[in-house]
Every structure is written in structure tokens, then in C-alpha cells.
C-alpha positions in Angstrom: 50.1 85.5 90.3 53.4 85.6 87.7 54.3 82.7 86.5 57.9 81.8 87.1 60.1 79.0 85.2 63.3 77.5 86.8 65.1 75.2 85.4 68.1 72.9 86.1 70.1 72.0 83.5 72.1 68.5 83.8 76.2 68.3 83.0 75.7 65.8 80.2 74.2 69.2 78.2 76.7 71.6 79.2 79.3 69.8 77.9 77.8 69.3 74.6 77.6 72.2 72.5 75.6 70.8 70.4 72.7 70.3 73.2 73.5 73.3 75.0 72.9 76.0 72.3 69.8 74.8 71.4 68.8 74.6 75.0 70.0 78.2 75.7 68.2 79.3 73.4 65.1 78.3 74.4 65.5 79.1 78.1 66.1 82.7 76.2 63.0 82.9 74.5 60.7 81.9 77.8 58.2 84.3 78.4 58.0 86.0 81.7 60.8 85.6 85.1 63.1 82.9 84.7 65.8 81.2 86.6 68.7 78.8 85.4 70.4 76.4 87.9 73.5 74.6 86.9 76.0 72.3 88.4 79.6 71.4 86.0 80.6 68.1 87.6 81.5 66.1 84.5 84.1 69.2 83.3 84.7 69.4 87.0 85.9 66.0 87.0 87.8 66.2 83.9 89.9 68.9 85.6 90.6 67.3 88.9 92.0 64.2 86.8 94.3 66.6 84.5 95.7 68.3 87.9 95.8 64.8 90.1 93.1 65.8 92.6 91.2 62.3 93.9 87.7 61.9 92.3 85.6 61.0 95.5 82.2 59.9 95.4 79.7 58.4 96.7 75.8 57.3 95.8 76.2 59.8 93.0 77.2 62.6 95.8 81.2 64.3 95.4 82.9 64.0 98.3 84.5 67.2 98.5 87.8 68.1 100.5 89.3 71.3 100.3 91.5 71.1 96.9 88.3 69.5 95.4 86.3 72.5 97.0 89.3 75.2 95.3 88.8 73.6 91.7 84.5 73.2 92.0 84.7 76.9 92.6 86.5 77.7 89.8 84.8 75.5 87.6 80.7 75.6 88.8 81.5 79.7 89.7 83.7 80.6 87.3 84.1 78.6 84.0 80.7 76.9 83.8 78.9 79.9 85.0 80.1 82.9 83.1 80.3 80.6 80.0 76.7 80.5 79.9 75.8 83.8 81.5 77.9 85.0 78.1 76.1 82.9 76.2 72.9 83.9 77.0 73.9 88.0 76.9 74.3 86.9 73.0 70.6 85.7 73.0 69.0 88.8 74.4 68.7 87.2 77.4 70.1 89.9 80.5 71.4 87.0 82.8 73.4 87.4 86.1 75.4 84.8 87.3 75.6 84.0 91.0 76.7 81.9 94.0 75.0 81.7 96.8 77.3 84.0 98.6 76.2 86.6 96.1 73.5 88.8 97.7 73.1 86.1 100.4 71.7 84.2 97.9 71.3 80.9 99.4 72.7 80.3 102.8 73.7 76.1 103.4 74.6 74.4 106.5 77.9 72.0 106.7 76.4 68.5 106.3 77.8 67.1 109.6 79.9 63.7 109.3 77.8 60.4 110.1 79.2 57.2 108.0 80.6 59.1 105.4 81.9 62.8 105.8 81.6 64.4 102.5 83.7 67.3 103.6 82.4 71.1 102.0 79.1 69.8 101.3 76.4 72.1 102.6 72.4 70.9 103.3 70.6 73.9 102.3 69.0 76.5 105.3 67.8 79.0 103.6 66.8 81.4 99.8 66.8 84.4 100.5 63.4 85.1 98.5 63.4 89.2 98.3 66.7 89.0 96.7 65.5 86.7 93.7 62.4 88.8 93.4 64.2 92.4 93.2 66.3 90.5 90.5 63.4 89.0 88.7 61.6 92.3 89.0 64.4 93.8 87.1 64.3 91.7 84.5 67.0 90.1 85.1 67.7 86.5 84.9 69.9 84.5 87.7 72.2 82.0 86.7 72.7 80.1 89.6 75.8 77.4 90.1 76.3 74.9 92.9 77.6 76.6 95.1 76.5 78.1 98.7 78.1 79.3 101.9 77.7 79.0 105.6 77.5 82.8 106.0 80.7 83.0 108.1 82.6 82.8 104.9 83.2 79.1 104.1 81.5 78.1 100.5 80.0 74.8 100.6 79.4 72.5 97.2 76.1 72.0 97.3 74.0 69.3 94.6 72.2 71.3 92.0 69.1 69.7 91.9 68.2 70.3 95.3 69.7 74.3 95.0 66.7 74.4 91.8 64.1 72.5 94.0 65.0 75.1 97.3 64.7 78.4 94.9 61.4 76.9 93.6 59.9 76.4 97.2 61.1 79.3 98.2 59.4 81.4 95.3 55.8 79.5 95.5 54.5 82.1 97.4 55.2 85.1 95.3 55.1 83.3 91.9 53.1 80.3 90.1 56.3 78.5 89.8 57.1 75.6 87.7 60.4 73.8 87.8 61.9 71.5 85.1 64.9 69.5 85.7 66.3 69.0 81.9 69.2 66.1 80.8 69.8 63.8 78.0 67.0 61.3 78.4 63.3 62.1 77.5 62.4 61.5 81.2 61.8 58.8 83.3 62.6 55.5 81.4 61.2 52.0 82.4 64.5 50.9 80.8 67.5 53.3 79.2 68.6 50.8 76.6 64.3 51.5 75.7 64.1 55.5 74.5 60.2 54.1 74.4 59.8 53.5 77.5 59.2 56.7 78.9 56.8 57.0 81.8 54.6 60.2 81.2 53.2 60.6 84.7 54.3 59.6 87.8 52.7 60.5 91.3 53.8 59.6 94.5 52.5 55.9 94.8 53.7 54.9 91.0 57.1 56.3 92.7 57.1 54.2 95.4 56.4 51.2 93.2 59.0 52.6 90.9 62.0 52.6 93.5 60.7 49.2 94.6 61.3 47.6 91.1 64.5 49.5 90.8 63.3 51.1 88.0 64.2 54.6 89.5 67.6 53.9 91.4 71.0 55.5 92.1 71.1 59.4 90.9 67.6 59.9 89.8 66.5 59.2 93.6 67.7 63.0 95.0 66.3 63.8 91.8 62.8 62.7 92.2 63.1 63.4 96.3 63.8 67.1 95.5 60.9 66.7 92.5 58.2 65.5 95.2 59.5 67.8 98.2 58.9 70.7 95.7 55.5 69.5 94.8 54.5 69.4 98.9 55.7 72.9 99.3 54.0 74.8 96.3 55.7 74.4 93.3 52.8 74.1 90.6 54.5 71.8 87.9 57.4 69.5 88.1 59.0 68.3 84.7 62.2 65.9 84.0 63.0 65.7 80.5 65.1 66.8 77.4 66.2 70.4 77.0 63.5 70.8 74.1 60.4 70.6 76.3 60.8 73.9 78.1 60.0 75.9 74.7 57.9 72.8 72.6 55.4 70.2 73.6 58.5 67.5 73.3 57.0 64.2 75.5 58.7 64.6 79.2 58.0 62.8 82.5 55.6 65.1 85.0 55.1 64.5 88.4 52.2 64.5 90.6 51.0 64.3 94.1 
């Protein structure tokens, strides 16, 4: 079975050039199928305050109404996307960036409104698997952004980690697929004002005790759900850590069952 590498890269990188080379370069240089998942929020925020559209969110989640939806388009699909699909045509690497309308990528439902209604947020239904293999098979390499559709021609917003975590499910029965979610921090930190304090392993009861101590809290908790969902479904490896440990043996968290 090929071995296939998908990564999610955090906003924290993308905005720094001086991460994001570095990091582009070594998704360029993985051996074998790859895929890159992205989403833009920070620059996405940055833009809505410059034009005077309302920054909604909530437990770490954008609340997205239909100017938000206009600007996230432009930004994750446009902007963000080709940036780095650019980039990575100057490192050798034959990328193609996508939605997930493109090629009926990745099909999402409307999350429907309980307590809060996040407006164009989609849950995702469906990867549409033979796609990313005829692309993979061709050598190519998808850039995906964060954004799906309904399939009767609505785009959704949709959170990147779980778009990376729904590819890599999705895959595990073609490929031997290992997933890496990649950010600023080394991994999982017992403390972030400690860069020492990274836990190296983690499997699902250590979690559980974790998210009891409030150790892992706030935005790492779709994180780590997506992580361990992953892990149920097939997905070999699970990594979170800096951009560095996808190309060197750079200390990371990994999860386990």
C-alpha cells in the first residue's frame, strides 16, 4: 500500500514568511503522494476589520454570514490558496489548488441552527475519494482550502482541520495515510509559557485526563477530536507539531489509540 502524507498547515505559519518557506519547502521535498490542507483565518480576519465586516466567533469557530462568507472565499480560495500553490510550482512541487466544489471535491452539509447559528458553515458529508486518487496518481499535489459546498451551489466555510482529518479517512483504504496537523508550537504543551513541556504521546485515556485538567482546552479540542476520529477510521499516524517535523525527526506530539 502507498504511503500518503497530508498535512494541515495552521494560520499562524502562513502569515509568517519566515515559517512558511521553510515549511513549503519541506512539504516539496516529501517523497511519494501528498496533500496540503490550509485554512487563512488570521489574514481573513485582518481583511474583514480593514473593510468593517463584524468578526464573529465562537469556541474558536467563525460565525459566518454571507459578507463574511464573500471575503473567506476570496481570501481561503483565492489569495491564501494560489499564494502557495505558486509558491510551491517554484519548489518543483506540481500543486493544484482546490475547493471543494472543484471536481466535487468534498461535499458539506449546512450545519443546522441549535443555540448558536453559525450561518455558511458546512459539517462535512462526503470526499469524493476517486477524485483525489486520479490526482495523486498524476502526480499532482492538491492544495486544499476551507472551503466546501452543498452541491446545489451554495459554498459553505468549513474548519480546516476537520477538511484534513475527512480526506485522510477517506483515503485509508487506498493509501497508508499519515496526517500531520503543523503550527507554531512543538505540540501538545502541559503549559505554553513551558516550550519543555511537550507531551510526546498521547492516547485516548491520557486525553481524557488531559481535557479534564484543562490542559488541552479551547481550539486544540476539534483539533485533537478530528486527531482521534482519524485514528478510529484508518489513518495510520497522527502528528501535531512544528512545520519542521514533516521532513526531520524535530520532537512532535503523536497520537495513539
Amino acid at each position: 500500500m502507498s504511503k500518503l502524507s497530508i498535512v494541515k498547515v495552521g494560520g499562524n505559519v502562513i502569515e509568517n514568511e519566515a515559517l512558511l518557506l521553510p515549511f513549503l519547502q519541506g512539504f516539496a521535498e516529501l517523497t511519494g503522494p501528498k496533500i496540503l490542507v490550509h485554512g487563512g483565518g488570521k489574514k481573513a480576519s485582518q481583511w474583514a476589520e480593514r473593510l468593517g465586516i463584524p468578526v464573529q466567533m465562537n469556541a474558536g469557530r467563525r460565525i459566518t454570514d454571507t459578507d463574511t462568507l464573500e471575503l473567506i472565499t476570496g481570501i481561503y480560495g483565492g489569495q491564501v490558496n494560489k499564494n502557495i500553490v505558486a509558491k510551491l510550482q517554484g519548489l518543483g512541487c506540481n500543486a493544484m489548488g482546490l475547493s471543494g466544489a472543484d471536481g466535487n471535491a468534498i461535499k458539506a452539509i449546512k450545519r443546522p441552527v441549535a443555540a448558536i447559528d453559525y450561518g455558511w458553515v458546512g459539517d462535512v458529508q462526503s470526499v469524493n475519494s476517486v477524485f483525489f486518487s486520479q490526482l495523486l496518481n498524476q502526480r499532482l499535489s492538491p492544495v486544499c482550502c476551507a472551503l466546501t459546498h452543498d452541491g446545489k451551489g451554495q459554498l459553505l466555510n468549513t474548519n480546516a482541520d476537520t477538511i484534513a482529518a475527512q480526506i485522510a479517512i477517506a483515503l485509508a483504504k487506498q493509501f497508508d495515510v499519515k496526517l500531520y496537523y503543523c503550527f507554531e508550537q512543538l505540540g501538545v504543551l502541559k503549559s505554553l509559557e513551558d516550550p519543555n513541556s511537550l507531551i510526546e504521546q498521547i492516547d485516548t485515556k491520557k486525553y481524557k485526563d488531559l481535557v479534564d485538567q484543562k490542559i488541552i482546552h479551547q481550539g486544540m479540542l476539534p483539533k485533537m477530536k478530528n486527531a482521534f476520529d482519524a485514528l478510529k477510521q484508518g489513518v495510520s499516524k497522527v502528528a501535531i507539531g512544528k512545520p519542521e517535523m514533516i521532513s526531520s525527526s524535530i520532537k512532535h506530539t503523536t497520537l495513539t489509540l
